[in-house]
N, C-alpha and C positions, 0 to 999 in steps of 0.2 A: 105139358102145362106152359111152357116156356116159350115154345112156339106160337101153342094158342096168343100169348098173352103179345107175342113179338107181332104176328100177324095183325090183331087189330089194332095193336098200338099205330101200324106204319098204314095200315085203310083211313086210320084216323087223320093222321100228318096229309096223307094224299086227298080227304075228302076237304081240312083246312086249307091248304092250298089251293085249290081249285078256285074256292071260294072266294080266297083272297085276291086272287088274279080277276074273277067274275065283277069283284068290288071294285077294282079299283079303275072302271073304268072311265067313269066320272069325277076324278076325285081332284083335288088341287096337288100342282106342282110341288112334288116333294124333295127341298135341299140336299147336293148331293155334298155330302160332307166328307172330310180328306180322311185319311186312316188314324189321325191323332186327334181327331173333334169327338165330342161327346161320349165319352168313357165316366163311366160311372165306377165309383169304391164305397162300398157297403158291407155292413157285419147283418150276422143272420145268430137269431136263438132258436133250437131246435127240440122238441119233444119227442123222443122216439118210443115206440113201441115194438118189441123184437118177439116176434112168434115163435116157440119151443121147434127148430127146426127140423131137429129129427123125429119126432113125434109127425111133425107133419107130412115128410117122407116116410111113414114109415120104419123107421130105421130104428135098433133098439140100441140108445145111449145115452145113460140119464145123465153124462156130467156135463152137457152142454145144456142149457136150458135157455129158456124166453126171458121177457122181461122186462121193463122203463127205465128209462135215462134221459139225460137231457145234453146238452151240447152247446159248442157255438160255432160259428162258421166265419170265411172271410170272404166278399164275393168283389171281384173286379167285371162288369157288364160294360158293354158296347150296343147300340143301336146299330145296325147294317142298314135297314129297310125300314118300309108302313108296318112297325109293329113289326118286325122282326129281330130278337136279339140277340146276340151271341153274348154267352156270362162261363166263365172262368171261377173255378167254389174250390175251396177249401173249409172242408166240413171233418169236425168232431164229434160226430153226435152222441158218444158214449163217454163223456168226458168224466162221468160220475155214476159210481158203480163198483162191483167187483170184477177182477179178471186173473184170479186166482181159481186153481179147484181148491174144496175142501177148505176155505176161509169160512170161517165157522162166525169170526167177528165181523165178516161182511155181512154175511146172510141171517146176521139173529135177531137182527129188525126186519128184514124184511121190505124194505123202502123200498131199493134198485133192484135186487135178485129176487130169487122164485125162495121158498119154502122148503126145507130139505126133504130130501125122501128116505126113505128106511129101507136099507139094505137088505141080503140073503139071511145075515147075520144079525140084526137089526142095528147096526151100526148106522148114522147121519152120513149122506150123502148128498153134499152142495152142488147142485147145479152151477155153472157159469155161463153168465153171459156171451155173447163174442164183441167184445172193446176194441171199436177198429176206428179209423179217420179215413177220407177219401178226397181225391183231387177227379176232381171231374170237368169237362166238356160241353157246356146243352147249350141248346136253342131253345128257346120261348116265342111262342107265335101267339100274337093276337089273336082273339077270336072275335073281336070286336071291327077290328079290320078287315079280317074275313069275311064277315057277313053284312059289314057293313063299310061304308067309306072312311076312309082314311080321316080324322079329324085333328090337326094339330093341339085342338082346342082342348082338347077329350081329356078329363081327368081319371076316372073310372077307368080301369082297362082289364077285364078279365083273360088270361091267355093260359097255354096249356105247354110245356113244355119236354125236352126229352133229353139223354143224353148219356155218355163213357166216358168209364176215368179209371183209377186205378183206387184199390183200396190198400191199405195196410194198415196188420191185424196188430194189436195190442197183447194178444196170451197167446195161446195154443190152438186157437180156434180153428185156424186154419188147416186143413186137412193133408196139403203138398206145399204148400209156400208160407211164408207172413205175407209177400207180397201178390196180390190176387186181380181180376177184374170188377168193374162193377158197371150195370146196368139202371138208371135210372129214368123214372118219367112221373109225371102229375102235374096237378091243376093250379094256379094263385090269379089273385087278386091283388094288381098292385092301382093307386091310390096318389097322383101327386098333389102335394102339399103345396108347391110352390113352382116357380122354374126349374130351379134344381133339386129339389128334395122328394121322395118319392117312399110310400111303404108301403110292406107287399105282407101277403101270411099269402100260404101254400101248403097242400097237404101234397104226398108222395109215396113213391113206393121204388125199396131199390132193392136189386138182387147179385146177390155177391158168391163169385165161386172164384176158384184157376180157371186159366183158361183154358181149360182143355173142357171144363165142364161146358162149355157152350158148344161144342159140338162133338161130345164124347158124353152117351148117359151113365150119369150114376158115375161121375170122376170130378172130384173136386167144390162141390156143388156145399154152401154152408147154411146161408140162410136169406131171407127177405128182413126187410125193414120198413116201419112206417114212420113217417118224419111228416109232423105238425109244425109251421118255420112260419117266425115273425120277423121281419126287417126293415133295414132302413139303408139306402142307398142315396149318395150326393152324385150328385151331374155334375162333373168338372167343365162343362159347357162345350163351346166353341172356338177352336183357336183364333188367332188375331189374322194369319192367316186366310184360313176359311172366311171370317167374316169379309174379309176386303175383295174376295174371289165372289162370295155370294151377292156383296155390294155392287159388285161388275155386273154379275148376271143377273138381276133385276134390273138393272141398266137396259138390257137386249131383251127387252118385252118387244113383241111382234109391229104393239102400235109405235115405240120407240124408236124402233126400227126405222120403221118407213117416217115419222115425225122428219129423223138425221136423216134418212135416205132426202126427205124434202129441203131440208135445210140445205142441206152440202150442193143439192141444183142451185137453190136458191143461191148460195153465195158464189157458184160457180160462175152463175149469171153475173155477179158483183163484180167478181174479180178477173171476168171479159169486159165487162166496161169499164173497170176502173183502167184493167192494163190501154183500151182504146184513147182513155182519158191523160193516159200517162203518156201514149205515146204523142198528143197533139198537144201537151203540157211542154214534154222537151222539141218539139216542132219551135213553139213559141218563144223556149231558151234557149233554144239556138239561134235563132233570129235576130232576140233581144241582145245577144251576146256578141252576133255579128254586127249590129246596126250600134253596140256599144263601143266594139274593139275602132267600129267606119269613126264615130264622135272622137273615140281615144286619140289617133293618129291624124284627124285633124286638126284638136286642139294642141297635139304636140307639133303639129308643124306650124301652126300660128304662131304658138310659144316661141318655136325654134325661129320662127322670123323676126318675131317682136326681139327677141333677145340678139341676135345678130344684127340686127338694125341698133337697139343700144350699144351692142360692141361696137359697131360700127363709130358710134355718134362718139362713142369713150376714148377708144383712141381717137377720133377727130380731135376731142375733147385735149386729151394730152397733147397731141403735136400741135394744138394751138392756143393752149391754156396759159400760154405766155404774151398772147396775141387779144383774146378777148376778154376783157368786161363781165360781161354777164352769160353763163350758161345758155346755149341756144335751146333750152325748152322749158316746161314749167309743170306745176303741180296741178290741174283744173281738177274742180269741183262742181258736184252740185247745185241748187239752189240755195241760197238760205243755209249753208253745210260746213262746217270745218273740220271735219272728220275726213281723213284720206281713205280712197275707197280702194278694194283690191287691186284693180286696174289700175292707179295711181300710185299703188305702192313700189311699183320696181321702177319708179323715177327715182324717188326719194332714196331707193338701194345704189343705184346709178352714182348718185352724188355723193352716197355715202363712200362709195368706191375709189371716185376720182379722188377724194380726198385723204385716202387713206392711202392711194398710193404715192400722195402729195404731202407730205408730212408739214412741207412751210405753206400750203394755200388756205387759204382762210375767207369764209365767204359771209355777204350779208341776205338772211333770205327775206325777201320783201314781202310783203299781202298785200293783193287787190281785191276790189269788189266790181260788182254791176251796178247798173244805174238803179238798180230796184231799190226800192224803201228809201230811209231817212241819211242823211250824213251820219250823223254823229250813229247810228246803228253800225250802218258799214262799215265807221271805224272801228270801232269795236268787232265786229264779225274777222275783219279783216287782220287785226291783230290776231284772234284766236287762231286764224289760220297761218299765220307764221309762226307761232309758238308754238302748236301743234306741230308742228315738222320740225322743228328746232327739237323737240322734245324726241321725238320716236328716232331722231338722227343719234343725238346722245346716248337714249336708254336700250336702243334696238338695237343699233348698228356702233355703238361706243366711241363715236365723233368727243371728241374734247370738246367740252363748250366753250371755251374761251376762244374757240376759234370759230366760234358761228356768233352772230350779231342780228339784232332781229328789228324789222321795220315795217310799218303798214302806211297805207297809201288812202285805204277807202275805195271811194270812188272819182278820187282826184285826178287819176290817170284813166281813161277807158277806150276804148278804142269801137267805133261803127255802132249797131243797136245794143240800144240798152241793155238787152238781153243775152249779149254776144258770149260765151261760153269762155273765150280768152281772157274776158275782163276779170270772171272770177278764179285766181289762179293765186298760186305762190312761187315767185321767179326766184332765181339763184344772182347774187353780182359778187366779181372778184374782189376781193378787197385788197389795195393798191399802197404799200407803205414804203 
C-alpha cells in the first residue's frame, strides 16, 4: 500500500514539474532574492481524524483505537522559486484528547476517543488514540504555475505539497520507539490578503511508523492521519539588502544597457574634444604667460631706469643742494587737472626723500598754469595744484609742514605755446634764510 501510494505520489511531483518548466517559458523575470529575503512565520489550526489502525491492518488490538482531535501548529516557509516553497512545521495535531489506556473519564463522553468495547470477561475496554507532535520538511509547488505562467500578480494559488520529519509520540503508541518517522503530502489553497499576509486551509495525509517500517514489512508501522489545516502566514518581506541589489539590476535592463553603452560614446566623444580644447586653451596660457612675463620685465627695466635716472638726479640733488635755488624738475599735469597722476607721483616721492635726508632744507612749492581759460581760473587751478602736493608730501610721505610753504603763479609765468605741457606743472624752490 505504501509503495503504491509512494509511486504515484512522486509521478505526480514529476508530472508537476515538467509542467512547471513547460510554463515558464514565457513568463516575466523572476527576482533572485538572497537567502534572508522573504521568509514567512505562521500558525496553523488543525482537525484531525485518525483511522483505528490496527483494524485497518488487520491486526487484532483493541487498545489502540481511531478517533478526532484537533491541534495547532508553528510554520516558518520560504519562497525558493515561481511557486516553489520550502516550509519548516511544527505540528500538534493531537493536542486534545486522551493518551492513556483504560481512562474511563477520558472516554465517557466520548468527544475525542472511540466508545469502549466489552471484553472476554465483559469488562470496559478503552481504546487510545496515538497523541503524537511532528517536525516536518515539505515543499509546496504551485500548480497554478505549473500549468500556467508565473504571475506575480496572482492571489489565488492552489498547490499541492509533500514532505519528512520526524514524529514523537505522546503514550505508548509507539511500537519500538517514542521517537518515529513520518511521511507527509496533500493539497491547500492558499489566498493573499495583502503583500504580506497570506491564508491557506489544506487537507493531508500522514503516515507514521520506525523507521525500519519503511523498508521492513509489518516492523514498526502505527498509523495514518488526516489533517483539515486552517492558517495564516506574515511575509517578513525583503531585506534592505536585496532591495538595493534588485534596485541595481533593473538598472541593467537590455535597452539600458546599450542607452549607457551610447552615452559613455557619446561623452567619450566630449571628453576627446574637450581634452583638444584643453590642450589649445593652455597653448594660449602659455603664450599669454609668455608675452606677460616679455610686458613684466619691460616694465621693470623702464622702472629700473626711471628710478636710476632719479637716483641719479638725487644725489645730484644732494651734492648741489647747497648750490641751487630751485629743484631741477617739476610735477606736470594734465589739462584742466590738479590731481597728481601715477606717473608723477615718484617726483613728488623724489622730493619727499631729498628732504628727509635734509632735516634743515625747507622748500617753497609753486603752481603754474597754461595760457588756456580765464586769469583769475588759473589762479585758483594753480593754487589747488600746489596745495595738493604740499598735502600728499605731509600726509603720504610725513614732510613737516612748517617746512613746505605754498605759492601759485597762474598763468603769469609761461613759457612757448599756450599749450605747452611745462607751463602746467608745480616747481620746487629752496628756501634761503
Amino acid at each position: 500500500m505504501l509503495k503504491k501510494v509512494s509511486k504515484i505520489a512522486v509521478l505526480f511531483c514529476m508530472f508537476a514539474f515538467a509542467g512547471n518548466a513547460f510554463a515558464q517559458n514565457e513568463v516575466p523575470e523572476y527576482p533572485q532574492y538572497g537567502f534572508w529575503s522573504n521568509w514567512g512565520i505562521g500558525i496553523s489550526g488543525h482537525f484531525m481524524a485518525q483511522p483505528d489502525a490496527y483494524q485497518f491492518l488487520g491486526v487484532d488490538n483493541p487498545y489502540w483505537g481511531g478517533g478526532f482531535n484537533a491541534g495547532l501548529g508553528i510554520i516558518l516557509q520560504k519562497e525558493v522559486d515561481r511557486g516553489v516553497f520550502l516550509r519548516f512545521r511544527y505540528v500538534h495535531p493531537s493536542l486534545f484528547g486522551n493518551c492513556n489506556q483504560n481512562d474511563s473519564a477520558t472516554f465517557a463522553n466520548g468527544i475525542w476517543g472511540v466508545q469502549p468495547l466489552n471484553g472476554e470477561n465483559g469488562e470496559k475496554i478503552y481504546q487510545s488514540m496515538d497523541k503524537h507532535s511532528a517536525v516536518t520538511a515539505e515543499f509546496l509547488l504551485s500548480l497554478n504555475n505549473s500549468f500556467h505562467n508565473w504571475n506575480p500578480e496572482r492571489r489565488g494559488n492552489l498547490y499541492v505539497f509533500g514532505g519528512a520529519g520526524v514524529a514523537f509520540s505522546g503514550n505508548e503508541a509507539r511500537a519500538m520507539y517514542r521517537a518515529g518517522c513520518q511521511l507527509d503530502a496533500g493539497l491547500g489553497f492558499s489566498y493573499r490578503v495583502s503583500d504580506r499576509s497570506n491564508l491557506f486551509i489544506e487537507v493531508e495525509t500522514d503516515v507514521i511508523a520506525d523507521a525500519p517500517a519503511f523498508w521492513r514489512k509489518g516492523v514498526g508501522y502505527h498509523h495514518s492521519d488526516f489533517l483539515a489545516t486552517v492558517g495564516y502566514i506574515f511575509n517578513l518581506g525583503v531585506t534592505a539588502a536585496d532591495k538595493e541589489l534588485i534596485a541595481q539590476r533593473a538598472l541593467l535592463t537590455k535597452e539600458k544597457l546599450d542607452a549607457l553603452e551610447d552615452e559613455n560614446e557619446a561623452l567619450k566623444k566630449d571628453v576627446a574634444v574637450a581634452k583638444d580644447n584643453e590642450k589649445k586653451l593652455r597653448a594660449q596660457v602659455d603664450d599669454l604667460n609668455a608675452e606677460n612675463e616679455r610686458i613684466r620685465r619691460e616694465a621693470l627695466a623702464r622702472a629700473q631706469q626711471v628710478t636710476d635716472s632719479l637716483n641719479g638726479v638725487l644725489d645730484q640733488l644732494k651734492a648741489d643742494q647747497l648750490t641751487y635755488y630751485a629743484i631741477p624738475f617739476s610735477v606736470l599735469y594734465p589739462n584742466d587737472s590738479w590731481h597728481v597722476t601715477d606717473a608723477e607721483m615718484i617726483k613728488v616721492k623724489a622730493v619727499s626723500r631729498v628732504m628727509k635726508d635734509n632735516p634743515d632744507l625747507k622748500l617753497t612749492v609753486v603752481g603754474f598754469c597754461d595760457y588756456t581759460a580765464s586769469d583769475e581760473y588759473n589762479m585758483k587751478l594753480s593754487q589747488k595744484r600746489a596745495e595738493e602736493v604740499k598735502r600728499i608730501m605731509v600726509k603720504k610721505y610725513g614732510i613737516d609742514p612748517d617746512r613746505l610753504t605754498v605759492d601759485w603763479k597762474g598763468k603769469t609765468v609761461a613759457f612757448g605755446d599756450i599749450h605747452y605741457e611745462l607751463n602746467r606743472r608745480v616747481s620746487f624752490y629752496r628756501v634761503i634764510e
